[in-house]
VEXLOLO-507251 format. One record per residue (C-alpha): residue in three letters; y negated, z negated, x. Coordinates in steps of 0.05 Angstrom, whole numbers, plus 5000, padded with zeros to 4 digits. Each point is the difference from the previous one (the first is absolute). Layout:
N
AlaYZX/...
//
This chain:
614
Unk500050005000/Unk493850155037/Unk494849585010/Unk495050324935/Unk504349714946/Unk502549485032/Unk496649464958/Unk501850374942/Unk507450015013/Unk501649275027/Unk499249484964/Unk500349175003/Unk507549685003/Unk501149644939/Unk501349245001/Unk507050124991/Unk500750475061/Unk497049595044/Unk504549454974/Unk506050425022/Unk497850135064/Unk498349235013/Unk507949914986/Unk501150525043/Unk496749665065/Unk493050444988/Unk494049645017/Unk492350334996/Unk493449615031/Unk496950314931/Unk505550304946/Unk493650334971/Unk498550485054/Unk507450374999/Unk500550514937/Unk505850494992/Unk501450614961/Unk502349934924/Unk506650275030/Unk500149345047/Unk506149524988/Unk499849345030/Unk507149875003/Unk500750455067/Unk494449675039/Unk502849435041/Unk498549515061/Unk493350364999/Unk492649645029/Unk493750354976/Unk494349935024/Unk492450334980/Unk500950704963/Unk506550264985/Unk502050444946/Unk507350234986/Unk501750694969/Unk506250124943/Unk506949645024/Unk505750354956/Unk503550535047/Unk505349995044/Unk498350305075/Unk503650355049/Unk500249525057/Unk505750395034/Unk503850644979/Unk503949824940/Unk497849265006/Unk496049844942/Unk495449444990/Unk495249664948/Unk492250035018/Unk497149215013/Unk496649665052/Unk503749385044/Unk498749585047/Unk494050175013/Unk492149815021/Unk494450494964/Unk493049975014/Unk494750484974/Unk505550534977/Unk501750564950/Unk506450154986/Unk502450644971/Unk505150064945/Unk507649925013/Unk499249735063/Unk505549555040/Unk497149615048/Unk503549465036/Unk500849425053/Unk493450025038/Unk500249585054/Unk492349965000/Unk496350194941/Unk496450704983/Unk492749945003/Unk494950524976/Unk504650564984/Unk500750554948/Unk506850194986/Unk502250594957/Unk505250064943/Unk507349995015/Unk499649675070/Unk505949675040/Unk498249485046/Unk504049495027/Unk501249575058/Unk492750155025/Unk496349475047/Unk493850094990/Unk495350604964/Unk492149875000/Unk493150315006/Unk494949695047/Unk493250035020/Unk497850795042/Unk506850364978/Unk498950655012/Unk507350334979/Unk499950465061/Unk494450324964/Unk493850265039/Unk503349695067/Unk497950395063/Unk505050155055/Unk500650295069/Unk504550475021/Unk501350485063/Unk494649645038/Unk504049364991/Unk493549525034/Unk495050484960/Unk496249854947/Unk503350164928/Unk500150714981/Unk504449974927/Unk497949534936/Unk506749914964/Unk500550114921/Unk504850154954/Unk499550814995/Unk498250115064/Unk503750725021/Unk501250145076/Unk494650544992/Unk494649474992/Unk502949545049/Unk500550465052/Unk492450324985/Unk498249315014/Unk502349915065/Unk496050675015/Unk493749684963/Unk501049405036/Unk500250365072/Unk495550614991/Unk493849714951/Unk499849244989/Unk494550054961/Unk504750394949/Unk504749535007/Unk497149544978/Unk497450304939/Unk507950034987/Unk501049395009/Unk494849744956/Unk502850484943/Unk506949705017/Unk498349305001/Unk496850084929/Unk506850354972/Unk504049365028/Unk495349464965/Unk501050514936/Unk507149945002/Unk502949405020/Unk500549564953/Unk497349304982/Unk506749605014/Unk507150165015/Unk502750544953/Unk506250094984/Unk501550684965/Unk505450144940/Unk507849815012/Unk499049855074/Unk505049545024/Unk498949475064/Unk505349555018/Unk502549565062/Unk492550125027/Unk497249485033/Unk492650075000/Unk494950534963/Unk492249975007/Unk495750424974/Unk504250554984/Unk500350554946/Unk505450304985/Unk500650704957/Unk505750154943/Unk507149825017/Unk499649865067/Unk504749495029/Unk499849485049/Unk506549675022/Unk500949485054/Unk493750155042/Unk496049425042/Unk492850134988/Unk494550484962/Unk493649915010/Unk493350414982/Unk504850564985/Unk500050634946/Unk507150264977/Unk497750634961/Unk506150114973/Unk501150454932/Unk505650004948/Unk501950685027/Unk498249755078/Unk502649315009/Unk499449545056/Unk504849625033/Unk498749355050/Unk506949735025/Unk501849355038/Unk496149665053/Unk494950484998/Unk492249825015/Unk494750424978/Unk492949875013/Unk492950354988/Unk504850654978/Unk499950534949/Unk506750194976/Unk500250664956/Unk504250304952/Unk507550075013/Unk499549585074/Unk505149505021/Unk499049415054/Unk506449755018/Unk504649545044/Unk495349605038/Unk495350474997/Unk492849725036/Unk494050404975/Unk492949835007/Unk493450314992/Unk502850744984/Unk501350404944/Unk506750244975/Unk500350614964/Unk503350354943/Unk506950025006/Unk499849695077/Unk505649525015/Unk499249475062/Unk505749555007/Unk505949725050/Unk494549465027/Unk494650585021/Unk493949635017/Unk493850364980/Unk492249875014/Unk494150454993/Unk503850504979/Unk499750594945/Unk506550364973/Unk499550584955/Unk504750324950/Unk507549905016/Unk499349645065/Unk506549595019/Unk498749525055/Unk505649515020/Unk501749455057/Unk494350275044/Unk492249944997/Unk494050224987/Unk492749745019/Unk493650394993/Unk504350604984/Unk498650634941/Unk506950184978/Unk497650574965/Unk505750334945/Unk507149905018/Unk499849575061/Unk505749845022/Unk502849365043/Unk506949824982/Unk501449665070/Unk498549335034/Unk495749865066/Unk495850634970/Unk492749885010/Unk494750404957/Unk493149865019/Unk494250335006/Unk502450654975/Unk498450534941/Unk506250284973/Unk502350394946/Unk507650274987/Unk502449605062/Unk507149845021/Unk500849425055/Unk504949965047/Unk503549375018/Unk495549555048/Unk493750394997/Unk493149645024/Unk493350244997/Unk495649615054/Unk492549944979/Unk499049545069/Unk498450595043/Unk497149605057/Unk495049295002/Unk494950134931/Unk504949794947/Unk504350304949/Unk495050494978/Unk503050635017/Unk503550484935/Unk503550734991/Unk502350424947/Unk506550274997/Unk498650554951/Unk504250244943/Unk508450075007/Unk500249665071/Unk505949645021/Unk501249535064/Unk507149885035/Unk503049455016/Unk495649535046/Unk495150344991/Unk492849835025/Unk493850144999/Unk493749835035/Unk494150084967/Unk494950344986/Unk504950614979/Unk499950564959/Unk506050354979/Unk500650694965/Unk503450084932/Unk507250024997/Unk501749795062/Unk505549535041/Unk497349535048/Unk505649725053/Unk499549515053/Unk493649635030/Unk493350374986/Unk495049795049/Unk495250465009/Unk495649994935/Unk502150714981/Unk497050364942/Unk503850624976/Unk496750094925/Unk500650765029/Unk506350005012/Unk504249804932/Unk507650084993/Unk501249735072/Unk504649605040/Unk495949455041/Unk505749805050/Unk498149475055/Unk503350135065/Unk499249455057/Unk492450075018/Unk498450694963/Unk500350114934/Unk502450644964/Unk498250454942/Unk503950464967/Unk495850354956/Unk501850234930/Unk507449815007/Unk500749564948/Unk499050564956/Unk506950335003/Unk504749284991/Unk503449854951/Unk496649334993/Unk493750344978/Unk503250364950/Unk502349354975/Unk493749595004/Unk496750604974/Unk504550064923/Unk502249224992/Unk491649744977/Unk498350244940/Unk507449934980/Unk499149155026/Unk493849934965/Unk501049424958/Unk493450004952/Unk499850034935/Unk497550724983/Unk493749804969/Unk494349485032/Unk501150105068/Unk495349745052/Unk501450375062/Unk498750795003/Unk505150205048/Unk501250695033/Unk507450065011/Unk499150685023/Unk501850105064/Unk496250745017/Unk493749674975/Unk494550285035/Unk497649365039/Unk507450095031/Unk499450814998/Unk493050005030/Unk503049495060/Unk504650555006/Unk495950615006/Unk495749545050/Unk506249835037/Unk502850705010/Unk492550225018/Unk500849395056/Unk506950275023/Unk497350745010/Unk493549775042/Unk504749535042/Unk504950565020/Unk493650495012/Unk496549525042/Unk506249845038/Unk497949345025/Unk507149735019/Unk501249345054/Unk504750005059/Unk505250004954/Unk498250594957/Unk498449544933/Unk494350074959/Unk495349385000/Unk496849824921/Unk497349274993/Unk503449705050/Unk507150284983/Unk503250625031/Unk502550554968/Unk505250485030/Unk500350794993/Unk506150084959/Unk497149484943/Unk493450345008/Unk502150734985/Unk506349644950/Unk493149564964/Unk496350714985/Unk505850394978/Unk501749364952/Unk492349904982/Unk499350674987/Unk507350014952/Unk496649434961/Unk493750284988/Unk503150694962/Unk503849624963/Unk494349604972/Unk495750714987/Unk506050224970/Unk500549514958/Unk493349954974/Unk500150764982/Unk506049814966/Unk497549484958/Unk492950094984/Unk500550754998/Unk492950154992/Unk496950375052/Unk492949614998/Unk499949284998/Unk496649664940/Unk495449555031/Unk497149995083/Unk502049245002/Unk504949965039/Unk498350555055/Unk497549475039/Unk502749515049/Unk505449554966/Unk501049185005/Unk506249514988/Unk497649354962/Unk504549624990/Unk506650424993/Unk495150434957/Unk498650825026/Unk492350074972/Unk495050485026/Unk495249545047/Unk493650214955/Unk502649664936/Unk500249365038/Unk492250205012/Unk498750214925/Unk502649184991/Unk496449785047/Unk493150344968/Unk501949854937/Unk499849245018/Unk493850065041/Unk496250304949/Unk501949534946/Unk504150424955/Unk506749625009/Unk497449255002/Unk507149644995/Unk506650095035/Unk504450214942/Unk495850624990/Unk500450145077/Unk508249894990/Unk498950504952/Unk496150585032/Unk505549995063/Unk506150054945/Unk497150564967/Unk499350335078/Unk507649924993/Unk500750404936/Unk496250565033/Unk504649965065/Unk504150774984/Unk492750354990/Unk497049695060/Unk506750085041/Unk500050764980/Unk492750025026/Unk502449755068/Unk506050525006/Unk496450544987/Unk495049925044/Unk504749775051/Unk504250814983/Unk493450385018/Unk499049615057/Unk507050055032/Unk500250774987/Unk492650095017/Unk499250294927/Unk493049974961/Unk504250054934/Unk506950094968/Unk503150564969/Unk506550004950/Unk503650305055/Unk497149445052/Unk502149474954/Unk507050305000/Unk500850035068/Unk497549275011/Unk505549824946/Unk505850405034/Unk498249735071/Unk500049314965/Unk506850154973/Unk502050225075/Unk498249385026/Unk502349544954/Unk507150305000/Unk499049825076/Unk498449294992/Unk505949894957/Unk503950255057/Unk497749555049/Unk501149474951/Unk507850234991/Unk499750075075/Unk497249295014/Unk505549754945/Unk505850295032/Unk498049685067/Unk501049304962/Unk506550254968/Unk502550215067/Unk498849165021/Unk506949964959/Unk496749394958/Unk497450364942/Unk504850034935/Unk501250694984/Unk497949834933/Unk493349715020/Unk499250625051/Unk501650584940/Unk495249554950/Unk494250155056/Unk501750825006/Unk500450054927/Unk492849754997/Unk497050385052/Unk500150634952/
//
């Protein structure tokens, strides 16, 4: 019952219900200050202190407290304070007493320590954070819808215009004090049991919490369609938690956000941190990190700080070191989009790695390859290697490449993140045409060491990958042509936007001047509050095949030196995109048979994989 017609709906207990719950152990500093729906029936109300305001909603249903364990609604053993209580609720042994709370209809909560409201909670709402720069000052305000597109523009505020910034932040801040409510919440049929200690929480529609230690200043944004789920021992502090997450196991998270769909568990320890959209982060950790959509971490003694990721895989071990020498752990990279590390990996940052790519070994030298996407980053002793544009023909990438939008575990509608899952975006396919460019010079200007290897940003290069990166480059960027011929079809692009240099926010592909239509659309005053700023970069993301059309074609005249395209242009682009996609595929049964030749595969397993490379 919400708040509006709440005076109409309860009423005052009747002499002889307040009788009955006297028998029944209930006590009350003033009997006139708790008032309970018409639907209210004394006789389930039991052991039960009140104290201040405290209404009660109907009694008379049975709940689910348990699959196919059904229950009547009441309230026992229990101390209320300043309290509304929904209808049909069940609410049990409560070791220390539930202060200032709202709880919806058709609630389960048992065996609870303590659940209260106190002075300054702020819900995780309007919070600032740092992360990258992990001694920096903050750079992300944490709120309930924030979408990785907005966090990461942020970060890019933060860095590049602080004035701006702060103009954010301001906007931000207001949204928070908007939202979070006045006292804990506690939305319809959640259940919270075995939990020892909740302050200042609210938590959406049928969300669960079972068996954790500790939440405090916390939202759980969870939606009947979207639930959340916090499991045992858990502690969560100064978080947002968004639809469809789960914190498990131990899990230790503080100051971050959690995103839609995002599961941390297996005692992962978590602080400063954001993860987007179907992140799954176990045993390891994560401090002053941006796991951007579909991090990864499944393994322990991995370390994730000070990084921007997005579609990441970690290997077993990996570390990221933001201590590069004496001026503190202020030091940050970005791994862009579909990277992986190895094993032990590690890192040294500052780093920038290309899309797509494998690191391997210890990376000391502070390389950045954002030219150079699709490689292999191998450490060898003192010298460090790149392959360039390998990782294009494995069988790994064709993988990574098919399995997200099949994983992605939103609900259809309401989603917060605006993900680009695909992989020949043009922030990739530009990298690409930049990297192949890079190649060609390199091999022109013949500028070799002792050895005969090619030196980029501190890592050498030898011939063979050089001429093998081109000829791959090159096989990856007609099959993208081809493909947009294929698709789009018309031989003039709709709209110019697009043409222009492309950006990556946040696991998001968006030309880099609708970021600046934003950003002039807030300085000028025409969006005045964050939701409407939310807004404006979504609807970028409904525009993404127009604007990505723009870039291709461009991108076609300027690889054939053309000043327009012809029917029989467009065909050719489309055949030689055919050409060179029936080449990839071979690489990929190529790279597949070498695995099958290892003699561990399963036939089965190995077939499944050639079936789908069609």
């Amino acid at each position: 019952m919400t708040d509006n017609n709440r005076n109409e709906y309860y009423r005052s207990l009747d002499i002889n219900e307040i009788e009955m719950m006297e028998r029944h152990g209930c006590t009350a500093d003033d009997w006139t200050r708790v008032t309970v729906a018409d639907g209210f029936d004394a006789d389930f109300v039991a052991n039960v202190r009140f104290c201040g305001d405290v209404t009660i909603g109907e009694n008379y249903k049975l709940i689910e407290v348990e699959e196919g364990f059904m229950r009547h609604s009441g309230i026992y053993n229990a101390t209320l304070r300043n309290t509304n209580i929904g209808d049909n609720c069940l609410i049990e042994n409560i070791g220390a007493y539930i202060n200032n709370c709202n709880i919806g209809d058709d609630c389960y909560i048992c065996n609870v320590g303590l659940i209260t409201t106190t002075d300054g909670a702020t819900f995780g709402q309007g919070i600032t954070i740092a992360v990258l720069n992990e001694a920096g000052r903050g750079n992300i305000v944490l709120y309930d819808n924030l979408s990785a597109q907005m966090a990461a523009a942020m970060v890019r505020w933060e860095r590049d215009n602080h004035n701006f910034f702060d103009t954010i932040k301001g906007m931000t801040i207001e949204y928070g004090e908007q939202a979070r409510p006045k006292q804990t919440t506690i939305g319809f049929g959640a259940k919270i049991i075995n939990t020892k200690e909740l302050v200042n929480i609210s938590v959406g529609d049928d969300c669960e919490i079972n068996g954790a230690a500790r939440l405090a200043d916390c939202t759980l944004a969870g939606q009947q369609q979207a639930s959340i789920y916090i499991g045992n021992d858990c502690i969560i502090e100064n978080c947002i938690v968004q639809p469809g997450a789960s914190i498990t196991d131990g899990a230790k998270v503080t100051n971050s956000l959690i995103g839609e769909a995002c599961h941390v568990g297996r005692g992962f320890s978590a602080e400063s941190t954001v993860a987007f959209a179907n992140s799954y982060l176990d045993n390891g950790e994560a401090c002053a990190n941006f796991c951007g959509p579909f991090t990864v971490s499944h393994h322990k003694a991995t370390l994730l700080i000070g990084t921007m990721l997005s579609f990441y895989n970690a290997g077993s071990a990996t570390n990221y070191s933001n201590h590069a020498y004496k001026m503190g752990p202020i030091h940050y990279g970005t791994l862009a989009r579909g990277c992986k590390t190895a094993s032990g990996a590690h890192v040294l940052l500052p780093a920038n790695i290309g899309d797509f790519s494998m690191i391997m070994g210890k990376i000391t030298g502070h390389p950045n390859t954002n030219a150079l996407p699709f490689s292999y980053i191998i450490a060898n002793g003192n010298d460090t290697f790149i392959v360039p544009a390998r990782n294009i023909a494995t069988m790994g990438t064709w993988r990574d490449i098919g399995k997200w939008d099949k994983r992605d575990q939103r609900p259809a509608e309401g989603r917060i993140a605006a993900m680009t899952t695909d992989w020949l975006n043009p922030v990739t396919m530009q990298r690409v045409c930049d990297g192949r460019q890079l190649l060609i010079n390199m091999k022109e200007q013949g500028n070799t060491d002792n050895r005969g290897n090619y030196n980029y940003s501190g890592c050498l290069i030898t011939p063979k990958a050089l001429n093998r990166g081109i000829q791959l480059y090159d096989m990856l960027i007609r099959m993208a042509m081809g493909r947009g011929t294929d698709i789009y079809g018309d031989l003039v692009p709709h709209t110019v936007t697009g043409m222009e240099t492309w950006m990556d926010l946040g696991g998001m592909a968006l030309p880099a001047s609708c970021l600046e239509n934003l950003e002039n659309a807030i300085a000028n005053g025409s969006i005045s509050n964050i939701a409407d700023a939310e807004k404006m970069l979504a609807n970028y993301a409904d525009h993404y095949d127009d604007y990505k059309w723009a870039w291709t074609y461009r991108t076609i005249l300027n690889y054939h030196q053309w000043d327009s395209m012809t029917n029989d242009d467009a065909q050719r682009v489309s055949n030689e995109g055919k050409e060179a996609t029936a080449t990839w595929k071979q690489l990929i049964r190529e790279d597949a048979q070498k695995e099958w030749a290892m003699g561990d595969v399963d036939e089965e397993t190995y077939n499944k994989h050639r079936r789908d490379i069609k």
